[in-house]
N, C-alpha and C positions, 0 to 999 in steps of 0.2 A: 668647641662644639659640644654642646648639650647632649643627655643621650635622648632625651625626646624628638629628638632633629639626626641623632645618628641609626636608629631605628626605623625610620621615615626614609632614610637613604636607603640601606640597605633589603627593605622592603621592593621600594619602586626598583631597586637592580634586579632585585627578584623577577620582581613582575617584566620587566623588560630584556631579561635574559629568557623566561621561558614563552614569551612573546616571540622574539624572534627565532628561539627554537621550532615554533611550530609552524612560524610564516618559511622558514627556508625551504624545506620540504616542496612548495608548492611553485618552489622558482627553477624554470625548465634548467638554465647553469646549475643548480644543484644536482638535481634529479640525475644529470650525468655525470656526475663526479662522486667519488668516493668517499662523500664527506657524509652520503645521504644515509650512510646503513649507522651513523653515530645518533641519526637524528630522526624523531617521530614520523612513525606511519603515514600520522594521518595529512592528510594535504587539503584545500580546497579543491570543492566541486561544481564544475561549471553547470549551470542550468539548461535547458532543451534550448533556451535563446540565444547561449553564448558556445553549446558546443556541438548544437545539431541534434536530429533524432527523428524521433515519432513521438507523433501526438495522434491518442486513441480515445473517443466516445464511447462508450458502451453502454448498451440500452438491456437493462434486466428482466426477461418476459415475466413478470410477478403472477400472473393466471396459471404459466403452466408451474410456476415453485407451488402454489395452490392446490393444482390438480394431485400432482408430485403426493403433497403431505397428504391429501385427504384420502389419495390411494394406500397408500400405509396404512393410515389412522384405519380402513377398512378392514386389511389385512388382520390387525391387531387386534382389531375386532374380532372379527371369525376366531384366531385363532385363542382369546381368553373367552370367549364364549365356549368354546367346546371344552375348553378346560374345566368348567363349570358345568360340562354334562348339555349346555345350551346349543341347539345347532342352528348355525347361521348359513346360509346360502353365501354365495361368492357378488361380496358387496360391490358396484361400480360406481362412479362417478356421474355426478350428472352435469350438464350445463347448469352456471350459474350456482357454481361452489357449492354444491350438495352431494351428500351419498345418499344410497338407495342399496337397502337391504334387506332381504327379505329371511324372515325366523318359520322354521319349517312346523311345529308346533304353535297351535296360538294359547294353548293352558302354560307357554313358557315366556309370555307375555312380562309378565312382573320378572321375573328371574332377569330377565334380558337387559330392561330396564332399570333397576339396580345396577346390573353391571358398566351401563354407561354413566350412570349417574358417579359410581365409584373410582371408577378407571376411567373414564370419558369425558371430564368436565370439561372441555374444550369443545365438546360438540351440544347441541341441541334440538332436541325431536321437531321437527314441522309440521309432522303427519304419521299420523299410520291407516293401515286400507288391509280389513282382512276380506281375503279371498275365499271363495266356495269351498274351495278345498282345503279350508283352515290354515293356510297361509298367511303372514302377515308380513307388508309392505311396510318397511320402514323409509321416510325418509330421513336424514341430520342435515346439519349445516352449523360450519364452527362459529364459533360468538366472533362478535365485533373486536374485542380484548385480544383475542388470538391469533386473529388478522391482522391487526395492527403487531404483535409478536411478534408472527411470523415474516413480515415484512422487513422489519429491522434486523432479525434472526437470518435472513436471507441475503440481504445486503452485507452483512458484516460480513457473512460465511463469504458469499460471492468474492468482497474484496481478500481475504485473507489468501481464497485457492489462488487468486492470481498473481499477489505476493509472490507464495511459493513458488508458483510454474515460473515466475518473470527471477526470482533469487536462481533455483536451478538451470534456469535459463544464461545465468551470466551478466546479467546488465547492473551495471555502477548505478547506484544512488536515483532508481525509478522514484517516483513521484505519483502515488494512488490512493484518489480521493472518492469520498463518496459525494454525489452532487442529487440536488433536488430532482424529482420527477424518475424515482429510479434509475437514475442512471450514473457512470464509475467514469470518472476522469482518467487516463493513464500517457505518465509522460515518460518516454524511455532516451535520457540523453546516450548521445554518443549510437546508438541502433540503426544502422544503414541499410535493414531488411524488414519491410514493411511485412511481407506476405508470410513470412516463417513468424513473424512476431503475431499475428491476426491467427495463424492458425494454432497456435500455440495459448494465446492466451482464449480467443474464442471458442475451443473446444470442450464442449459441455461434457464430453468427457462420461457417460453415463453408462454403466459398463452392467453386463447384462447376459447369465444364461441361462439359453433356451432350448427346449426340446426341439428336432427339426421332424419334420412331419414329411415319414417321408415316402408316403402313399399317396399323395396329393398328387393332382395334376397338374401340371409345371404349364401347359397350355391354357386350358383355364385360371390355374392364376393369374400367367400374364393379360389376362381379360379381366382381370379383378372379382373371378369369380372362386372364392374360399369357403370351406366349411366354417361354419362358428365357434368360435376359441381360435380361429388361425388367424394367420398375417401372413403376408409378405412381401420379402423386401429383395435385399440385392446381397450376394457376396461377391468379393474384389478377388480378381485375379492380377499377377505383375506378368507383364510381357516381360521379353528378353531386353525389348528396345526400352524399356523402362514406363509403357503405358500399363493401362487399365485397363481392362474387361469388365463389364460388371455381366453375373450370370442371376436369373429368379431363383429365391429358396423359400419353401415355405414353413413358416415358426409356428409353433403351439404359444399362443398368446403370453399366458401366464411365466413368467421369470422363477425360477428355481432357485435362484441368487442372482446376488448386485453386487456390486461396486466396493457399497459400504462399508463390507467389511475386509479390505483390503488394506492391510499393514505397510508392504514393500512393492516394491517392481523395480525390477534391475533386466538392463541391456544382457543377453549369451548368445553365443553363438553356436553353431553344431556341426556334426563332423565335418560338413561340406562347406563353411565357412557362412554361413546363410543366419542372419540375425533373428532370434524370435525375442518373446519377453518371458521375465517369471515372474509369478505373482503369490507373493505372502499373505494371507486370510490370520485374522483373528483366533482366537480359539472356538465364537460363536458360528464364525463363518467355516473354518475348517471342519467342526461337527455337520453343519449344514450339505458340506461339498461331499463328506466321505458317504454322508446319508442318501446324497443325489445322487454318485454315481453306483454308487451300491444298489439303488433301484431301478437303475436303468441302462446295465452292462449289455453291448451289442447294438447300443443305442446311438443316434448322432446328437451331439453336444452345440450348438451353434455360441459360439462366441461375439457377442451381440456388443458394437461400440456407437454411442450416439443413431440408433438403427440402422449401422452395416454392419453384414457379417467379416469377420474379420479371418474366422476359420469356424469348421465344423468337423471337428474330428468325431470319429468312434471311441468311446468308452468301454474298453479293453476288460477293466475289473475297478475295483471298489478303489478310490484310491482316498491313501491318509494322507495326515502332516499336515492339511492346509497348505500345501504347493501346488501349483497349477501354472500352465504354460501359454502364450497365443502367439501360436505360429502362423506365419502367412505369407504371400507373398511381397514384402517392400525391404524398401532399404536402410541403411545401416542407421540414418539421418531420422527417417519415419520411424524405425524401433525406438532408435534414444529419445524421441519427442514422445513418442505414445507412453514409453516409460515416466516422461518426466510428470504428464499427467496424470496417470493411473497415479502414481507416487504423492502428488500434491493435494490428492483427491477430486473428485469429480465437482462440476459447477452445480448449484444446488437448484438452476433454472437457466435456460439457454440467456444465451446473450448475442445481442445484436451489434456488430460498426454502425455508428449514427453519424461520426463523422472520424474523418484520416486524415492527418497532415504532416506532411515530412518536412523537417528544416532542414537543408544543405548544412554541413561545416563552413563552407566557406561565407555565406550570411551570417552565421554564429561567428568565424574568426571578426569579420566587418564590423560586428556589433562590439565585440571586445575591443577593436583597434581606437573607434569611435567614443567609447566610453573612455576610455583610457584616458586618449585627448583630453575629455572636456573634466574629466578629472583630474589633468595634470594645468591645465589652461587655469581653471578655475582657484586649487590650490594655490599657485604662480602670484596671480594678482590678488590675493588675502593677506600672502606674505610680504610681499612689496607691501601691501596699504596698511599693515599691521607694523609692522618695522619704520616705515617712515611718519606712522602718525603717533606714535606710541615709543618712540626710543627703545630702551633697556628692556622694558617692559613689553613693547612687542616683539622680540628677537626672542624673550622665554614664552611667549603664545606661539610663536611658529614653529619652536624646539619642540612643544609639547602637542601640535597640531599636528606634525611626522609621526610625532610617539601615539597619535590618538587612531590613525589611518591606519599603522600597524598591530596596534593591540586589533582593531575590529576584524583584520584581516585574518590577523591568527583567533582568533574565536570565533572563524565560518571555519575553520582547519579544526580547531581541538573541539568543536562540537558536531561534528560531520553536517554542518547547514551547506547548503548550495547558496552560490552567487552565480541571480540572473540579474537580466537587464536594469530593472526595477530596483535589484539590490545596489547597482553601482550609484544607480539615482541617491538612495538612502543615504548611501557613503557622503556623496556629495550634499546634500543635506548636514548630514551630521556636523563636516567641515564647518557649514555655515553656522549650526546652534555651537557648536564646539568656541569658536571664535563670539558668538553672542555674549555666552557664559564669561568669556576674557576679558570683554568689553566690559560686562556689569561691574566686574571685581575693579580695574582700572579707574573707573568713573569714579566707584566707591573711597578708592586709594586717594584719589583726584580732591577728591571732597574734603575728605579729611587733612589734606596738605593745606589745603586753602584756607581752612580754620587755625592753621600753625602749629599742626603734634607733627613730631618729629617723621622721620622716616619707617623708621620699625613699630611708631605708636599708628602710624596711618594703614601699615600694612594688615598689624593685626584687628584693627577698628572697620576696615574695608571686607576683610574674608567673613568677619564676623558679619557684617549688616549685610553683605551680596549674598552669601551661602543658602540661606533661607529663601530668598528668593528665586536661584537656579536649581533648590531641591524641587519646589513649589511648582516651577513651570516643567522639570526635565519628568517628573513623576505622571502628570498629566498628559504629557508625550505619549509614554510607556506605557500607561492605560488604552490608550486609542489605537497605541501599535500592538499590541495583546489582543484588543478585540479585531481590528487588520487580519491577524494573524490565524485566531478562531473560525472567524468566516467568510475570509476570503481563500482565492485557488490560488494555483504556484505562482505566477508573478507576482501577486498582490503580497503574498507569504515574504518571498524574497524578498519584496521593497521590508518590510517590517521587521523581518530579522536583524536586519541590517542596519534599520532603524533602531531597535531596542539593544544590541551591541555596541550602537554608536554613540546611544545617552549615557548608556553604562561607562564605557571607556572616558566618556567627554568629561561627564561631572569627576571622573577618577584623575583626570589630566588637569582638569582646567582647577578643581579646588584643592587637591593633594598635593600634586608635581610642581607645580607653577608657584604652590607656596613654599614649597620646600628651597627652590631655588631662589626666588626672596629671602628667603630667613639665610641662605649661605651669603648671598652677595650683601647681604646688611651686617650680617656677622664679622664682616673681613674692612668694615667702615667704619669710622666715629660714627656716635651716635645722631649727629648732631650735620653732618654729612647731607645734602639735599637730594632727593630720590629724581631720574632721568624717568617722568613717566607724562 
C-alpha cells in the first residue's frame, strides 16, 4: 500500500468517525443511555413540519415606527435649539409624516435654520407661515433616503427584539424571517401555547412615564372630555379571582422618560410574596429619572405600558442609581413576561397577527414516519438495481450511498440546520445525483475496459475523464440551492440545505471513497486481473 492511498484511508476514517459522532446524539436509543455525555451536544432539529408548533405572520405598522421617529426627531429639536439660546415651541406631528414647529422669535429665523440644516439633514423645510405676533410656523418632512432607512432600520430592529423575547422565552431553534410588504415570518417548533407566545412576541412593549393629573375630573373624562396636554386611559387592577378591573386615570401628555433607556428588568418579589419588576436605566436615563423625580416629589408617577397604566405610585423624594420598580397588581407568569420584554427592549412599531397556525405533534410525527418510508423504500431499490447491474462496483456505490446519507445527517447536527419536510425530500434527491455521479464513473471505467487497458489503467483513466464532469454538474446544483436558500422561507430553506450538504458529501463519496476502495481491491489483484463492473 502506497502512502498516497494510506493517507486517503485514514482521512476518510476520520471523516466517518466524526460523522458518526455527531449522527449518534440525535438517535432517541442514544439519548437514553450513557454513552450520550462522551458524545457532542449538538443533535438534529426537527422543523415546525416534522415536530409541531406555531406558525406567526406579523404585520409591521411602519406609519406609526414613522410617527414614533418624527416625535423624537422634534424633541431633539426643541431641545438643541435652546441650547443655542433658540426657542422652539413644543413640535407635533402631523398627518402625513410631517412636523410642525413653531420658533417663538422670527429675527431667530436664520439661527434655527442652520441648526436643522447642521444637526437635521434628515429633515426638510415645506413651509414656514409667520404669524401677527412674530411667530413662526415651521413645517419638516424627512427625505425620501431616510424613509427608506428607517424602514429597514425598523425591520431589522423589530426582528432582532423578537429574537430575544422568543431566546428568553425558551424555544429550540425558532425560525425568523423578514418577508416582503413589512411583514416577519415566525416559526416556533415544538410551542404548544399559541396565546402566551402572541402575547409575548406581540407586545410593543413601549414603556413610558407620566405625570398623573390629578385634579382632573374622572367623570368627564370618562366622557372624553380632558384639558389640553391630557389623556386618558385605563389603570389595571387584579382581583383575588384572578380578573381585571380596569379604573379611568388621567395623564399629562408629555412622557418624562421612555423605555429606551433601560439596561435590565429582572422578576423580585416583596415581603408579601407578591411579584413586581425592577428596572436598570442607563447612565443617560438614570440622570434623567433622578432629575424627574427630584422635580416632582408628592407627585403621582404613572407607569405607562403600551398605554395601560400599570401603577402610579407617589414620588416620595428624589430618587438616584437609575433603579426603579413597577409594581402592580398580576401574576408571577405576567411579571416574568413583562420582564422578559422590558429586558429584550421594546418593539420599535406595533405589530399585528396577520395570520396563526398551529401544527399538532402528532401530524409532525406522521410526516416523519412517512418520510422515513419513502426514504427507506426508495434507498431499498437503488441498492438492489446498483448491485445487480453493476457487480463489484455496485456493492462500493451502495457502501458509499450509506456513508453519503450519514455524513449529510450529521452536517444538519454539527451545523445546528433544521430538518423539515422539504429537507427529507433533498436527502432523497441527493441519493438519486449521489448514485448518477456512480453511474458517470462506471460508464467511464466501462469504456475504457472496452478499449483493452487493464483494470487499474481503466480505473484511473475513468475518475480522470468522469471527475470534471460531476464537478461541472454538482457545482451548478449548489449555485441554485444558494440562491433557494437566500430567497426562499423555512421549507424551501430546508429542501436546499439539505440539498447543498448532499452535493457536498456526494461528490466527497462518489469521487474520493469509492476510488479509494478501487485502488485497495486492484492492489490485492494481478494487474492483468479482469475488473467485475
Amino acid at each position: 500500500m502506497n502512502g498516497s492511498l494510506r493517507w486517503k484511508i485514514v482521512l476518510t476514517l476520520l471523516v466517518v468517525v466524526f460523522g458518526v459522532a455527531y449522527l449518534l446524539p440525535s438517535l432517541p436509543a442514544v439519548q437514553n443511555s450513557g454513552m450520550a455525555r462522551f458524545l457532542p451536544d449538538d443533535k438534529i432539529s426537527l422543523g415546525l413540519d416534522l415536530k409541531g408548533g406555531i406558525h406567526l405572520t406579523l404585520g409591521v405598522d411602519m406609519d406609526k415606527a414613522m410617527d414614533n421617529n418624527l416625535a423624537r426627531m422634534g424633541d431633539d429639536l426643541k431641545v438643541v435649539a435652546r441650547e443655542e439660546g433658540v426657542i422652539v415651541l413644543k413640535p407635533k406631528v402631523l398627518k402625513g409624516e410631517r412636523i410642525e414647529a413653531v420658533l417663538l422669535k422670527e429675527s431667530q429665523k436664520e439661527e434655527l435654520e442652520k441648526i436643522v440644516k447642521e444637526n437635521f439633514g434628515n429633515l426638510t423645510i415645506l413651509s414656514t407661515a409667520v404669524k401677527p405676533d412674530g411667530k413662526v410656523t415651521y413645517v419638516f418632512a424627512p427625505t425620501p433616503e431616510y424613509k427608506k432607512y428607517l424602514t429597514k432600520l425598523t425591520m431589522d430592529q423589530a426582528i432582532k427584539t423578537i429574537r430575544n423575547r422568543i431566546d428568553q422565552f425558551g424555544v429550540a431553534e425558532p425560525d425568523i424571517r423578514k418577508q416582503q410588504g413589512n411583514r416577519i415570518q415566525v416559526q416556533l417548533p415544538g410551542m404548544q401555547d399559541p396565546e402566551r407566545a402572541i402575547k409575548i412576541i406581540g407586545k410593543t412593549a413601549h414603556l413610558e412615564f407620566k405625570l398623573v393629573d390629578e385634579n382632573a375630573d374622572l367623570k368627564k373624562a370618562e366622557q372624553g372630555i380632558v384639558a389640553p396636554g391630557r389623556e386618558v386611559t385605563v389603570i389595571r387592577h387584579r382581583l383575588p379571582d384572578g380578573s381585571y378591573i380596569e379604573k379611568p386615570i388621567v395623564l399629562k401628555k408629555d412622557a418624562m422618560l421612555t423605555g429606551e433607556y433601560i439596561t435590565d428588568a429582572q422578576t423580585r418579589f416583596d415581603q408579601f410574596n407578591k411579584p413586581y419588576v425592577t428596572l436598570n436605566f442607563n447612565s443617560r436615563g438614570a440622570r434623567i429619572f433622578e432629575r424627574v423625580t427630584g422635580e416632582n416629589i408628592k407627585k403621582q408617577m404613572a407607569i405607562v405600558l403600551d398605554g395601560k397604566v400599570y401603577s402610579a405610585p407617589t414620588i416620595q423624594d428624589k430618587i438616584a442609581g437609575g433603579r426603579a420598580s413597577i409594581t402592580g397588581s398580576y401574576s408571577t407568569d405576567e411579571a416574568h413576561d413583562l420582564a422578559i420584554v422590558l429586558r429584550a427592549g421594546s418593539l420599535p412599531a406595533p405589530v399585528k397577527i396577520l395570520e396563526q397556525r398551529t401544527v399538532g405533534p402528532s401530524l409532525g410525527q406522521e410526516s416523519i414516519d412517512k418520510g422515513i418510508s419513502a426514504a427507506i423504500v426508495g434507498s431499498a431499490l437503488v441498492l438492489v438495481f446498483m448491485f445487480a447491474y453493476y457487480g463489484f462496483a455496485g456493492f462500493v456505490a451502495d457502501v458509499v450511498l450509506v456513508l453519503n446519507v450519514i455524513l449529510i445527517l450529521s452536517g444538519l447536527a454539527a451545523f445546528g440546520a433544521t430538518l423539515t419536510l422539504p429537507g427529507i425530500a433533498g436527502i432523497i434527491l441527493t441519493i438519486g445525483m449521489a448514485v448518477d455521479a456512480n453511474v458517470i464513473i462506471f460508464e467511464r471505467i466501462r469504456e475504457e475496459l472496452r478499449r483493452g487497458l487493464t483494470a487499474k489503467a481503466a480505473i484511473v483513466e475513468g475518475y480522470s475523464r468522469a471527475t470534471l464532469t460531476i464537478l461541472d454538474a454538482n457545482i451548478t446544483t449548489v449555485i441554485a440551492a444558494v440562491i433557494l436558500y437566500q430567497f426562499g422561507t423555512g421549507p424551501v430553506r430546508g429542501f436546499a440545505v439539505t440539498l447543498t450538504l448532499g452535493i457536498i458529501t456526494s461528490m466527497f463519496t462518489a469521487i474520493f471513497v469509492t476510488r479509494i476502495l478501487f485502488d485497495l481491491y486492484t492492489s490485492k489483484r494481478a494487474a492483468d486481473a479482469p475488473l467485475n463492473i
